[in-house]
N, C-alpha and C positions, 0 to 999 in steps of 0.2 A: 735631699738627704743622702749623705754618703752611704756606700756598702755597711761597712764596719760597723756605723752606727745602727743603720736599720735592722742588722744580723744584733748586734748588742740589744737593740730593746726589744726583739722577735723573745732572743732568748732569756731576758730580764721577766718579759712577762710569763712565760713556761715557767720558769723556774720558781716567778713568783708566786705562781698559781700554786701551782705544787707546795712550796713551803706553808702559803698562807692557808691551803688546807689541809697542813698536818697542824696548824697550829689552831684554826677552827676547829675542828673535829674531837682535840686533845680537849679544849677547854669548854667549847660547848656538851661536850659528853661527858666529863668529870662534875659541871656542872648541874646536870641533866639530870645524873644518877646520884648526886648530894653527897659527891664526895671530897668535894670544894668547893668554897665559894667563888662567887664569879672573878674575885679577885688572885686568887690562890691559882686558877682553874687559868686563867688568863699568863699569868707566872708562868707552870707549868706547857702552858700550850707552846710558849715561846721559846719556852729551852729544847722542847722537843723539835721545833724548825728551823733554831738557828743551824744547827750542823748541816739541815738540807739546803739550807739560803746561799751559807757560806760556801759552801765546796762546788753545788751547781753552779753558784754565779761566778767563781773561778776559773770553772771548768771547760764555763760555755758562754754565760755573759760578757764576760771580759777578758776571753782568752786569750786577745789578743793585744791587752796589756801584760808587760814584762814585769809585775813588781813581784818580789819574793813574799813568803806567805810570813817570814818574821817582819817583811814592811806592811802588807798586806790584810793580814790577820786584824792583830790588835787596831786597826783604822775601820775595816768592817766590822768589826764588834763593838764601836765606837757609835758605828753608824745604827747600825742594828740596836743598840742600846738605849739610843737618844733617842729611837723611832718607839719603840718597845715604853721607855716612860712618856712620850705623848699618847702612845695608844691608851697606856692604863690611867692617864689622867683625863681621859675623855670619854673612855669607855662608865669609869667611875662617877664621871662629874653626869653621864646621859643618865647613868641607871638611877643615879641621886633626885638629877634636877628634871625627869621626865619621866614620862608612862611608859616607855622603850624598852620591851624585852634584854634580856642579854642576848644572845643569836641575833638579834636585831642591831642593838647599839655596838657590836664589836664588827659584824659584815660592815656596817657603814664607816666606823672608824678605821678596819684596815684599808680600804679604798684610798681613804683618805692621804694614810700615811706615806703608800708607795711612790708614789711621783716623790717627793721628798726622797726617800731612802735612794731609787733610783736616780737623782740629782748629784746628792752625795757618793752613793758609790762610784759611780762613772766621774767626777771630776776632781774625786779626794781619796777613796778608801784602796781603790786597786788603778789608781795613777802611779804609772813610772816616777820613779824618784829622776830629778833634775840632776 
């Protein structure tokens, strides 16, 4: 595995961790304390990590792509977005179709999602334009 890459997913994962538990936290605790529902609370959790996703994994995930944040941007929020409606249609469909806590069914569905988001971010959302 080259440098660049191994440094990219050292810091994809930092970054991820960090995001993925400000957006844990948000929705399990809003949750927790009923003042939305898992669904709502799940919403919320997301909006509160995207600006930490985004900017860290610019900063340091992928610094060492060249693309501007007007090419940039809107391709990871694309990414982030498409990961965000599989989260909430699995998280939704566990709590529906299973005994599975929320804390439970959403730890297991972020897991899930990140290989995916890190696929796309690294080959589409902050790839150099041609």
């Amino acid at each position: 595995m080259s440098q660049p890459l191994t440094r990219s997913i050292s810091w994809f994962t930092v970054i991820g961790i960090i995001a993925a538990a400000v957006h844990y936290v948000i929705a399990v605790g809003l949750e927790w304390s009923q003042i939305a529902s898992p669904a709502y609370a799940n919403i919320l959790g997301f909006l509160f990590a995207f600006p930490v996703s985004y900017f860290g994994h610019r900063s340091f995930s992928f610094s060492h792509q060249t693309s501007t944040h007007l090419h940039a941007f809107p391709r990871f929020f694309s990414v982030a977005l498409l990961g965000f409606l599989a989260n909430q249609t699995l998280v939704i469909s566990a709590l529906k179709f299973s005994i599975l806590p929320f804390w439970l069914a959403l730890g297991i569905v972020m897991v899930l999602i990140v290989v995916c988001t890190y696929l796309l971010s690294h080959h589409w959302a902050f790839k150099t334009r041609s």
